[in-house]
N, C-alpha and C positions, 0 to 999 in steps of 0.2 A: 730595691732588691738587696742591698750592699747590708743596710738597716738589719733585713730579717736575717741574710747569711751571716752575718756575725751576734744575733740572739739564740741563733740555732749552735752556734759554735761556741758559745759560753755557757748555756744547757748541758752542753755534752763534757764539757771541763768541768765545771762545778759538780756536777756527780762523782766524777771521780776523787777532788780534790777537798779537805776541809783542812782547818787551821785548829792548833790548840793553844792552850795559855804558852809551852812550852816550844812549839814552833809555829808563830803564827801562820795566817794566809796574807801576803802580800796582794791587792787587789790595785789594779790599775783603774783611770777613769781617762779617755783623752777627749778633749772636745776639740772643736775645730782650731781654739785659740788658745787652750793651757791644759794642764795637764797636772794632776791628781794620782796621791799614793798613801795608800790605807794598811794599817796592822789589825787584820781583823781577828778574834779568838770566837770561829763556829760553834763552840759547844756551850758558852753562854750568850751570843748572837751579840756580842760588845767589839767598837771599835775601840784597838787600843791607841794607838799611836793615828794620827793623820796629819799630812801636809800636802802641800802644793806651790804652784808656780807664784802665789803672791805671797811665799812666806819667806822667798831667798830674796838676796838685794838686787833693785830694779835699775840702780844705778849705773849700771853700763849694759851699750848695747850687748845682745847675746841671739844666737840664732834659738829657734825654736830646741833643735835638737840639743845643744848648748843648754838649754835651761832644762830639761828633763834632764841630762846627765847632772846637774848641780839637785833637783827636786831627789834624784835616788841616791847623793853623797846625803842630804839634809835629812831622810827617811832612817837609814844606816846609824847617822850621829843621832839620831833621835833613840832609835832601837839599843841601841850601843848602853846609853845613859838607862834605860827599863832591864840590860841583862840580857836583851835578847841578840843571840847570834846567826839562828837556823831560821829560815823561814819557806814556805811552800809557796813557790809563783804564779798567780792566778790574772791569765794575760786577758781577762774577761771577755774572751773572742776578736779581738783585736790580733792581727797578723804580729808576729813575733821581730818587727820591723823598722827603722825608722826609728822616733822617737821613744818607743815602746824598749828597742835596745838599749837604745842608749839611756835608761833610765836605769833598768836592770844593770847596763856597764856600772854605773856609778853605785846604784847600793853592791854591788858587789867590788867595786875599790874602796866602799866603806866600810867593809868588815861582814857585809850578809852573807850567808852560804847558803844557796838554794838546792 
């Protein structure tokens, strides 16, 4: 049930929300165990930018939520180097919660302005 209420609740965001060369779409992904952050530009359907939790150093222990806030400082210094500042946040029906913030906290200590 959890499944369909959050495909129903990203339906209903994605209508509202697209991304351009100019201010991308920030699209989250979280799975049970890592978590996933996209620059996507909707008007030619291209991802520009993307990382995740096995592209920061695994070298020290770090809580789940701990690594999404480093995965959206590493999203930010990615976006940073392409020029890009603004981006549109697309929390892909995923509650605005948890590790989902603290992702956003971090691109946004890294310079994103949503």
């Amino acid at each position: 049930m959890d499944r369909l209420a959050r495909i129903k609740r990203r339906k209903s965001i994605r209508a509202k929300i697209t991304g351009t060369k100019e201010r991308p779409r920030l699209n989250v992904f979280r799975s049970s165990r890592y978590i996933y952050a996209a620059l996507v530009d909707d008007t030619v359907g291209k991802t520009l930018i993307s990382t995740g939790e096995k592209d920061i150093n695994k070298s020290e222990k770090k809580t789940k939520k701990e690594k999404a806030f480093l995965v959206g400082k590493k999203i930010a210094e990615k976006a940073a180097k392409e020029g890009i500042s603004k981006v549109v946040f697309d929390r892909a029906g995923y509650l605005f919660h948890g590790r989902l913030k603290e992702l956003a906290a971090g691109a946004k200590e890294g310079g994103l302005k949503f």
